[in-house]
N, C-alpha and C positions, 0 to 999 in steps of 0.2 A: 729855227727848227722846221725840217719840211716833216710831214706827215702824208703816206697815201691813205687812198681810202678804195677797196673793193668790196662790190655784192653783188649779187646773186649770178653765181658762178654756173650754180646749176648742174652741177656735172659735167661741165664743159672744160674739162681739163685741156685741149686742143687752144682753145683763146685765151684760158689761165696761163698757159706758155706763154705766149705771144706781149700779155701785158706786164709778166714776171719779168721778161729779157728787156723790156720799158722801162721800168722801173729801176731795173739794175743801175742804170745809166740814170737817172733821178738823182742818186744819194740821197735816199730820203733815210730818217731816221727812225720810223718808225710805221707799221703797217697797220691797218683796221679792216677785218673786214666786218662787214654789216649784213651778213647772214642770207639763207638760202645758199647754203653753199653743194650739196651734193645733190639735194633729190633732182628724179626727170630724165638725166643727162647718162651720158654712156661710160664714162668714167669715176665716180666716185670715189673709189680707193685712193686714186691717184691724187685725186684732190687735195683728200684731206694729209694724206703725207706730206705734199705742199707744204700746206699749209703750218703741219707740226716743223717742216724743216724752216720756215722763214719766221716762226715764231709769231706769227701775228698774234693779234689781240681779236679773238672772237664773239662777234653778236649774233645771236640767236636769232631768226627767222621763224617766219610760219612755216614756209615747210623743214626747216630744221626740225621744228616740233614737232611737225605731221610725220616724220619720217621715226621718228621716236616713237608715236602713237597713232599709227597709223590707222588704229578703229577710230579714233575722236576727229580725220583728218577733214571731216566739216565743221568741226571747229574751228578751222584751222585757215577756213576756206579753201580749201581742197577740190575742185570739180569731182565729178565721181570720178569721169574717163581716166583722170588721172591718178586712181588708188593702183591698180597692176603695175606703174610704175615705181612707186612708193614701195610698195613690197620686194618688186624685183631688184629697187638699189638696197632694201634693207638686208635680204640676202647675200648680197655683195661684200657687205660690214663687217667686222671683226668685234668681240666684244671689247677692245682697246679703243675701236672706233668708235666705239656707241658709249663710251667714257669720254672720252674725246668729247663729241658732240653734245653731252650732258654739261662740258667744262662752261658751254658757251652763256654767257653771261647778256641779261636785257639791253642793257644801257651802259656806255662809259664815257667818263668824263675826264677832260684832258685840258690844265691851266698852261694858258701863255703870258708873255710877257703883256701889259701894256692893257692890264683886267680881260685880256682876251678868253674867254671859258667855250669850248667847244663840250656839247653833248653830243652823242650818235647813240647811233637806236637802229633798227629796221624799217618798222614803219612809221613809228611816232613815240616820243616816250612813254605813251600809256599802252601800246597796244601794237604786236609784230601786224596786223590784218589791215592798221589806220592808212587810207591811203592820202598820200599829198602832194600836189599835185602844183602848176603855177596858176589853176583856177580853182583852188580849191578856197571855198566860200572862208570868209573873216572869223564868222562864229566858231567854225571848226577849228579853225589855229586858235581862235581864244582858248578853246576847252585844252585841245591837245597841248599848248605851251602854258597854261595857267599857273602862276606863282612860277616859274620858271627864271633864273636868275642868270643861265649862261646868255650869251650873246648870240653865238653860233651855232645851227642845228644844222645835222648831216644825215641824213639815212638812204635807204632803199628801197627796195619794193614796186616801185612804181616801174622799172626799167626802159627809167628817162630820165637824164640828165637834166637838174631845173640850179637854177641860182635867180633865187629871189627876197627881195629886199622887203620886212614883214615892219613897220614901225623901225623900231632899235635892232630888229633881229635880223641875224643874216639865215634863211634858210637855205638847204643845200642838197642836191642827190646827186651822189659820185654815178648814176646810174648803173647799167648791166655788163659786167664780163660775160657771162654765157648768153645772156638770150638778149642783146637790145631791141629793143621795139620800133617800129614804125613809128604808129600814133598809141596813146594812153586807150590803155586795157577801158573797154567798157564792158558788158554782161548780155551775150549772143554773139558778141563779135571776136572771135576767134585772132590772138594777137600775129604779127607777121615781123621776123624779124632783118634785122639788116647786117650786114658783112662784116661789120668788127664790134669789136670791146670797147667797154667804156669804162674810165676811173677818172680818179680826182687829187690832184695833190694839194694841199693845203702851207702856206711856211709864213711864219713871222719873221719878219727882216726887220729889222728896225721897227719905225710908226706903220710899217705897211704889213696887213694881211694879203696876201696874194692866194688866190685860189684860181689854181689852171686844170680846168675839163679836158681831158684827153681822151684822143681816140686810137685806138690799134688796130688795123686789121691784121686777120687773123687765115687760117691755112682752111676758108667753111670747104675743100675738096678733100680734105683730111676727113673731116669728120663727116661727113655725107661716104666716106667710103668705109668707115669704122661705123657708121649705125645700119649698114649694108651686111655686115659682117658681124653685128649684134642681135641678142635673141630679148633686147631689151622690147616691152611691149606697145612702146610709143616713138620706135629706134623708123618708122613712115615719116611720122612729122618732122622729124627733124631732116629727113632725107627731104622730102618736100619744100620745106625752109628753106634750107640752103641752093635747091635745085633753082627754083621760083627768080631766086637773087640771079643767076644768070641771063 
């Protein structure tokens, strides 16, 4: 069975192409994404149609749910700068979409052959905001995996790609289609991203689990010319972003 794995999309329908036409060529059996999938970005609509056309299996994020509730979206961790754009993709929404988006579910769990049990989640199984990281301290993964009986953990969040080996556990982040990062988000330091998408496929063959990180670059002159052309209110940074990478 292969399985992909995509998150946080972001609204970057522009590199969600790019990794959908990847994929195609995959045969994979089965899609996840692990949430964040609209707010920020200059496309949302088109996203989520995507995403109802390829049928995935949806995890909720923190700004999935900031975008829902946009007064609590420090809840949510939300920067402030970043509430005019939360509002302006909510406008964007249809109320099918914001059904849609309600559909999306914490945690899902998926049995393989050979007692293989994969979890995914967003951030952590307890929490879309947990961040985890390949330095992220012991105690923390005790709390966040405690009594935890799969093998496999997959999520997002972090938008970086990590495979790391915890005890028994495999932990895992398919990392970011829309925004990949540089280095891991810290607090003052403003993240910087890089030129493609990033996902993960997952497949049981036989005794082997294989898990392959993939990378796609994507059209960032597309989309530097579409947030040119947007009256989205963070449609600079993204122009910036992209600009920087040349």
């Amino acid at each position: 069975m292969r399985i992909g794995f995509i998150s946080d999309i972001h609204g970057n329908f522009t590199a969600l192409e790019a990794v959908l036409a990847d994929i195609k060529d995959q045969k994979i059996d089965q899609l996840v994404c692990l949430g964040d999938t609209v707010s920020l970005g200059l496309q949302p609509v088109e996203v989520l149609n995507t995403l109802r056309e390829w049928k995935t299996i949806n995890l909720m994020g923190n700004h999935d749910l900031a975008i829902l509730d946009p007064e609590h979206a420090a809840d949510y961790e939300i920067t402030e700068h970043l509430i005019p754009d939360l509002y302006w993709g909510r406008e964007k929404l249809s109320p099918e979409d914001f059904d849609f988006l309600r559909s999306y579910t914490l945690t899902h769990n998926i049995h393989l052959s050979n007692d293989i049990d994969i979890l995914a989640f967003h951030g952590s199984p307890l929490s879309t905001t947990h961040l985890i990281q390949a330095t992220t301290e012991p105690e923390k993964l005790n709390t966040y995996f405690a009594d935890r009986l799969e093998t496999v953990f997959i999520g997002g969040h972090s938008h970086i790609q990590m495979h790391r080996r915890y005890g028994k556990k495999l932990i895992l982040n398919s990392g970011s289609v829309g925004n990949a990062f540089v280095y891991a988000y810290t607090p003052g330091n403003p993240p910087k991203l890089l030129p493609w998408a990033e996902y993960a496929i997952l497949e049981q063959s036989g005794n082997f689990l294989n898990v392959d990180m993939r990378r796609v670059y994507f059209d960032t002159d597309a989309v530097v010319r579409r947030a040119k052309e947007s009256d989205l209110p963070g449609a600079e940074w993204w122009i910036k972003q992209y600009q920087e990478i040349k």
